[in-house]
N, C-alpha and C positions, 0 to 999 in steps of 0.2 A: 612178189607183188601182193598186196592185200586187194582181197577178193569180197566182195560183199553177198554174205551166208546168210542174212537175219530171215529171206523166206525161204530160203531150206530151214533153215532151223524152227522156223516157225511148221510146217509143212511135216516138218520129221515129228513134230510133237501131238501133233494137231487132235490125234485119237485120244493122246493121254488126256489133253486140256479140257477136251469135249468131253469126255466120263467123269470128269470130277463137276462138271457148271452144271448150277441149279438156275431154276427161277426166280422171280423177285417174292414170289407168294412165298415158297421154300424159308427165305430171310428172313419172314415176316416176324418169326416168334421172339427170335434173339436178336435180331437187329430190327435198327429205325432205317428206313429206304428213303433215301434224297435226290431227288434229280432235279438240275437246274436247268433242264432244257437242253444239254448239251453232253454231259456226263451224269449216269446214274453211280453214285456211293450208298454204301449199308455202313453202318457202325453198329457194333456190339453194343448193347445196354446197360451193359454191365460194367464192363471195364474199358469202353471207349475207342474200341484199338479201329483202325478204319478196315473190313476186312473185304472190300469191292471196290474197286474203280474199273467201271467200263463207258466207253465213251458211246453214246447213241447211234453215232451213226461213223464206221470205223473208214470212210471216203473223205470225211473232212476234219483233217487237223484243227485242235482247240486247246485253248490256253486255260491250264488246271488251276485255278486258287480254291484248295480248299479251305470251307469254312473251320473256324476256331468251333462251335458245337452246331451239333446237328439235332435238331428238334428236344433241345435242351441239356444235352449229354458234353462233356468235351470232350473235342477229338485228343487221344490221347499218345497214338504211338500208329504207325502202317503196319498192319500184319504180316505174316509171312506172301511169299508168292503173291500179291495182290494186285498187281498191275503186269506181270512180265507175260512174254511173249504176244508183246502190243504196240502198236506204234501209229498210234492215231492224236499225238498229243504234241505240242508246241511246247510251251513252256511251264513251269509245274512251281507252284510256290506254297509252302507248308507251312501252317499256322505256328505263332509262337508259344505251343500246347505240347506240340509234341514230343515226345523225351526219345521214340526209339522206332526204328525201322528195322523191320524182321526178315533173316534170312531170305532173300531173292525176292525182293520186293519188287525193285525195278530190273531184276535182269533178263537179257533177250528183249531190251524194247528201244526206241527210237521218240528220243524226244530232246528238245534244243540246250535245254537247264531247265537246273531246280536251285530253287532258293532254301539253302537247309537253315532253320531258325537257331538263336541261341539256344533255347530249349531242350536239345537235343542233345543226346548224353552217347546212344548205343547204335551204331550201324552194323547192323548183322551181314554175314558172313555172306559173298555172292549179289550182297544187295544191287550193283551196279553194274556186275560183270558183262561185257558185250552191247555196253551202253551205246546208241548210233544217235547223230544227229537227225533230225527232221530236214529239218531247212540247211544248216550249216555243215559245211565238209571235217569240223573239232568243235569237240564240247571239254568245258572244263567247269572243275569244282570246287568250291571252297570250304573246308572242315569249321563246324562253327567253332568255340571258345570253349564250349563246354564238352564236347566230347572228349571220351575216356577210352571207348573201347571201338574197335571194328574189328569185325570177323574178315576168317580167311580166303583169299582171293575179293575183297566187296568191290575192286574198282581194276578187277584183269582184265586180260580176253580168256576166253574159255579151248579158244580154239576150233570152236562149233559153229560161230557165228562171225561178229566181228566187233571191232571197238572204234570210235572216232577218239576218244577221251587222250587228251596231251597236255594236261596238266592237273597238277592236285594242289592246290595250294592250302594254308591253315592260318586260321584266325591266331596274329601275334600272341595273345593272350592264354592259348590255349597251353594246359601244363604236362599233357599225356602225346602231342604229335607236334612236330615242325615240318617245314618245307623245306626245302632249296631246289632251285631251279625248277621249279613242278614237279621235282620228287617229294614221295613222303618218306618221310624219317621217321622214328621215334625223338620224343622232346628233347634228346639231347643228344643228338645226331648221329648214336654210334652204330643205328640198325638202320640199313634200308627197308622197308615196308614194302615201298610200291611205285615200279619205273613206270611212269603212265604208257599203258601198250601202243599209241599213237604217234606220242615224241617224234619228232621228225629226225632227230637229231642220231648219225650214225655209227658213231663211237663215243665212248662216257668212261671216264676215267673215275675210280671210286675215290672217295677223298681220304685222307691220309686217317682220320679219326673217325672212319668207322670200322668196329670190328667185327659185325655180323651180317649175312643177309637172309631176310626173312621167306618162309612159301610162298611161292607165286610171285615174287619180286619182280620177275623179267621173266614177261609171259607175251611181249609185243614183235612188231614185224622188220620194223624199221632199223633195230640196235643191229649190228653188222658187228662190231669188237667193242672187248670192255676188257680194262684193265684194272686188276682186283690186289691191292698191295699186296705185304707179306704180315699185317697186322689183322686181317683180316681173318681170324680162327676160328669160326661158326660159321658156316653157310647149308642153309635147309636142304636135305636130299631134292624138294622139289622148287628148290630157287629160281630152277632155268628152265622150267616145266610151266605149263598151264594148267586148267584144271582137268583138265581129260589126258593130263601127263603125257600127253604129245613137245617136245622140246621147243625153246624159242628160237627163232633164226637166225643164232647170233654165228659166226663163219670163224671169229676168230677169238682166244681167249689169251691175254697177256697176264703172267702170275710170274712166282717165285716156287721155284720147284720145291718138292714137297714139303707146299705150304697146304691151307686149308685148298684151295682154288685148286692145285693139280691133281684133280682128279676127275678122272673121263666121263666116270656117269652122272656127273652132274650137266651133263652137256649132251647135243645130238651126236650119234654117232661121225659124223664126218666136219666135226669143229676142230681145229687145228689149235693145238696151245703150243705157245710160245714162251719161252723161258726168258728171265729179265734177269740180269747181274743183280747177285745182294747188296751192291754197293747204288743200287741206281735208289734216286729221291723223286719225293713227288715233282720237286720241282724239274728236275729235268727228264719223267719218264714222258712227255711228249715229242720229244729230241731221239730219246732211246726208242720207244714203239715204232715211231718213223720209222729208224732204220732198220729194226728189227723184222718190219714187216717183205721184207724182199732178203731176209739174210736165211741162208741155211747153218747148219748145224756148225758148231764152233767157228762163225762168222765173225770176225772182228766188227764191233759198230763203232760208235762215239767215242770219245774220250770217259767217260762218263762210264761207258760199258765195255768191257775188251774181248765177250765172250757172249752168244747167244746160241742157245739151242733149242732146234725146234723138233717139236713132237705132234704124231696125230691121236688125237684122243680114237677109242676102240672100245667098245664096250662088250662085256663076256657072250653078249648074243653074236658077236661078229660083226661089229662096226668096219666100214671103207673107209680107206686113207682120203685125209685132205690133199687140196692141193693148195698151192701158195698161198700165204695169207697175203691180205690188200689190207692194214690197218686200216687207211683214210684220216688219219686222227688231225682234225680240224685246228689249224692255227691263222688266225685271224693277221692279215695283212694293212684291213685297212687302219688309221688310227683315228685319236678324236675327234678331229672334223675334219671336212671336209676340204677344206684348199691344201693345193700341192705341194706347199710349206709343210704341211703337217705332216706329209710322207715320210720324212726322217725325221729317225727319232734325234732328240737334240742333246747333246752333250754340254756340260758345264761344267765350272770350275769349284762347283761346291762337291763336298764329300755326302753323299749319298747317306743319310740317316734309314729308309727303308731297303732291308737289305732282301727281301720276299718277295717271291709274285703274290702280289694282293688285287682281290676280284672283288668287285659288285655288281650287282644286276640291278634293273631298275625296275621296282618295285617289291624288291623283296632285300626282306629286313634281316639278313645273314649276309657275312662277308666273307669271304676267304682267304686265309694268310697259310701260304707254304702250303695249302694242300689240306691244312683243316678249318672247319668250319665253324665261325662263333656267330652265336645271337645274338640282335642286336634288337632297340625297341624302337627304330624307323627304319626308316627304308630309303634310296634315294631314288630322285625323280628329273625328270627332264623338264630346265626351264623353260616355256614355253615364249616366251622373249629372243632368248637367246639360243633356243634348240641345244642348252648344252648342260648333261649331267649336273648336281648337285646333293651334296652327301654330308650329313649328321654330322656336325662337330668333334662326336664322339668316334666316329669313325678314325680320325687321324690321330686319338692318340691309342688305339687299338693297332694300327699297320704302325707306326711310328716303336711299339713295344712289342712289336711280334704276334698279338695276339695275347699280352700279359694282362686278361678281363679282372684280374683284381687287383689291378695298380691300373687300371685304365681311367678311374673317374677320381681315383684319389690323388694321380701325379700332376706334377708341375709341368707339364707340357704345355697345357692349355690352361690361361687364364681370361677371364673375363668382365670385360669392363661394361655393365648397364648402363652406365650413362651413354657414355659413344656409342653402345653397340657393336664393341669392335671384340674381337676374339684376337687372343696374341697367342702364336703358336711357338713353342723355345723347342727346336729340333737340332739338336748336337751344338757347335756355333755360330747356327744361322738362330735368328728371330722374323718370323712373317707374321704378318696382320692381316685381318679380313674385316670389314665395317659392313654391315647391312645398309643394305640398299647405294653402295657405291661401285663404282666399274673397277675403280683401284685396289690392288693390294701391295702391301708395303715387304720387302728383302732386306733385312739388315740396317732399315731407314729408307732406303730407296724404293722412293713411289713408281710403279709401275701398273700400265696400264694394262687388262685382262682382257684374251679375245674375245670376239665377237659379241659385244657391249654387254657379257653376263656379269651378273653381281650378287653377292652374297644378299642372305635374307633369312631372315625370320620367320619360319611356318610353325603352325599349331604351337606357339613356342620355345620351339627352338632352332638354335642355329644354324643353318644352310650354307655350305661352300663350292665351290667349280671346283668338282675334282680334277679337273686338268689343271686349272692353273695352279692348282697345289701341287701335283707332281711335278712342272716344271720346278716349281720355288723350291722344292724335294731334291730337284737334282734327279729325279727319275723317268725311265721313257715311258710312254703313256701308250695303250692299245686300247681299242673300238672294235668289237664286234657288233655290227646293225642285227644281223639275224637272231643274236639271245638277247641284244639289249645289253651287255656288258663292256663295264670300263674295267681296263687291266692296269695295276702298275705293276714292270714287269721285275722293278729290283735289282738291285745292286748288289755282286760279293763281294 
């Protein structure tokens, strides 16, 4: 159970913080002193960096906009430590001046969000770690465009205190970080960064194309098992550690025997790992963990897998055996919408052109086909009419090709007519149509009506589709998870 530490931790430090705090006179030579009534800030003269935020009166939460310059200087950059082990502040918004935020700027503090500007290039290391909300039970964050770099652990738990933070998302444009699902990746998704320590979510299946995971990756409370391919050949000595190298509480670890992942110390001593058949796919390792998760040692499971053996990780100090693993690994029952029709998936007499589980989430501009992850440059959205998913043009000739991003914008799949507004999709020997702004889409010639009165459209641009009612025109069954916000198509062999 996560435990809320921030006044112990505040309390364990309290001698240190108090022999390092001067007065405002003390500031006076090298910095300009500002206080607006509610927060006093100093800024350097020199170089701008802001190196004080204390709020006046630490009994009543206030909302931080600081100013772009202070008695004529611009703000330039947060200094190091300048705001942490604090929590008298609401919401925090930083001019579009400042390029960089230094080592443990905000960590051990308590406040609701920050608005990080374009401007900003460097988040130092620790800068967010053991971030709590004020008001809110999760806080999350958005990486701007321009950022390049962040230091080690900036958005853990430390282990000392505590975290609300369950999501990290990243400005599409940015060419150094991506997101998916509120993890952070590197730009081109083959490094995990950073599992936000609050994720609700209990088990996490790593995606087929990443091959490393980074320090302090999975430092949170809530992960219970995770399943690590056998592509996966780099993982940091302190992956599954926090920063005070206390381990995360993960109970169970699904891998490929002596692959990168089997290996005990990277783990608490009483994490149980589980061995997967080298024949098992991303697609069908939620089928295999399942059963995996209640078999013992050369247990027959799935078709899929004919053999599982389970081991307790032990580390050289003298680690205790686990006991049973409980995978839990989540598969979604209910589907796109709501009425009782929709409970079964529907069968038809077309041949199935998407042959992958294909995933999107809704509002993030990454899909997933078979297990790995491509970039996209929108994102889909729920229409607010018809409460029902709608997804990027480009989308369907990416699932349609596997995932083939460089015959994706050049092929004959999708053609489009400006004048009607209609997109014509050629998928094996069907043809479907979709016209903006009508309820209809057309199979083969045949007009057919779409549920729940959604219709295609046109945003910023571009072209908008019902992902459901593509998957039926697909020939494929269609899955809804409410809790992430994800439409599945689940694919055809």
């Amino acid at each position: 159970m996560k435990l809320k530490k921030l006044t112990a931790a505040f309390l364990a430090i309290g001698m240190t913080f108090a022999s390092v705090s001067v007065t405002l006179g003390d500031w006076s030579e090298t910095d300009y002193v500002y206080d607006n009534g509610q927060v006093t800030m100093c800024i350097n003269k020199t170089t701008g960096a802001l190196t004080r935020i204390d709020p006046d009166d630490y009994e009543v939460v206030v909302d931080l906009d600081i100013p772009s310059e202070i008695n004529g200087v611009t703000v330039t950059s947060i200094d190091t430590w300048v705001y942490s082990y604090r929590n008298s502040l609401g919401n925090i918004t930083l001019p579009n001046t400042i390029t960089s935020i230094g080592d443990g700027a905000f960590m051990y503090t308590s406040f609701d969000s920050i608005v990080l500007p374009d401007s900003l290039t460097t988040i130092g290391a620790l800068a967010f770690t053991d971030w709590t909300g004020q008001t809110v039970s999760d806080v999350t964050v958005t990486i701007p465009k321009n950022v390049s770099y962040i230091g080690a652990a900036a958005f853990t738990y430390s282990g000392a205190a505590d975290s609300d933070l369950t999501a990290i998302y990243v400005d599409e444009n940015n060419e150094s970080y991506n997101s998916h699902d509120g993890i952070l990746f590197n730009n081109n998704m083959t490094k995990i960064l950073t599992y936000p320590p609050a994720k609700t979510d209990s088990s996490y299946i790593v995606p087929d194309n990443v091959t490393s995971i980074g320090a302090y990756a999975f430092t949170g409370y809530n992960l219970k098992d995770i399943t690590i391919p056998e592509n996966v050949t780099d993982i940091d000595e302190n992956a599954f550690k926090n920063y005070y190298h206390s381990a995360a509480d993960l109970e169970t670890v699904y891998c490929y025997k002596n692959s990168a992942a089997d290996n005990a110390s990277l783990y608490a001593d009483d994490v149980t790992i589980i061995y997967l058949d080298e024949d098992t796919t991303t697609e069908n390792i939620t089928q295999t963990t399942t059963s995996a998760a209640t078999a013992t040692t050369e247990t027959a499971t799935t078709e899929t897998t004919t053999t599982t053996e389970t081991t307790t990780a032990k580390k050289s100090s003298g680690g205790g055996g686990g006991s049973s693993a409980n995978a839990g690994v989540s598969s979604s029952t209910a589907l796109f919408d709501d009425s009782s029709e929709a409970d079964e998936s529907e069968d038809t007499a077309r041949n199935a052109v998407i042959k992958q589980e294909v995933k999107v989430t809704i509002g993030d501009g990454n899909i997933t086909i078979g297990g790995n992850i491509y970039k996209t440059d929108s994102a889909p959205y729920i229409q607010e009419e018809s409460s029902s998913t709608l997804v990027p043009i480009r989308f369907v000739a990416l699932a349609i090709l596997g995932g083939d991003v460089e015959n994706a914008d050049s092929s004959e799949i999708i053609t489009w007519n400006a004048s009607t507004k209609t997109a014509v999709i050629t998928a094996g020997d069907d043809v479907i149509t979709f016209t903006a702004g009508s309820e209809y889409m057309t199979i083969n010639g045949e007009r057919v009506q779409m549920a729940n009165g959604v219709k295609a459209e046109i945003t910023e641009g571009r072209m908008y589709i019902p992902f459901r009612a593509l998957g039926e025109a697909l020939g494929v069954s269609v899955d809804w998870d409410a809790s992430t916000k994800t439409a599945t198509y689940l694919g055809n062999k």
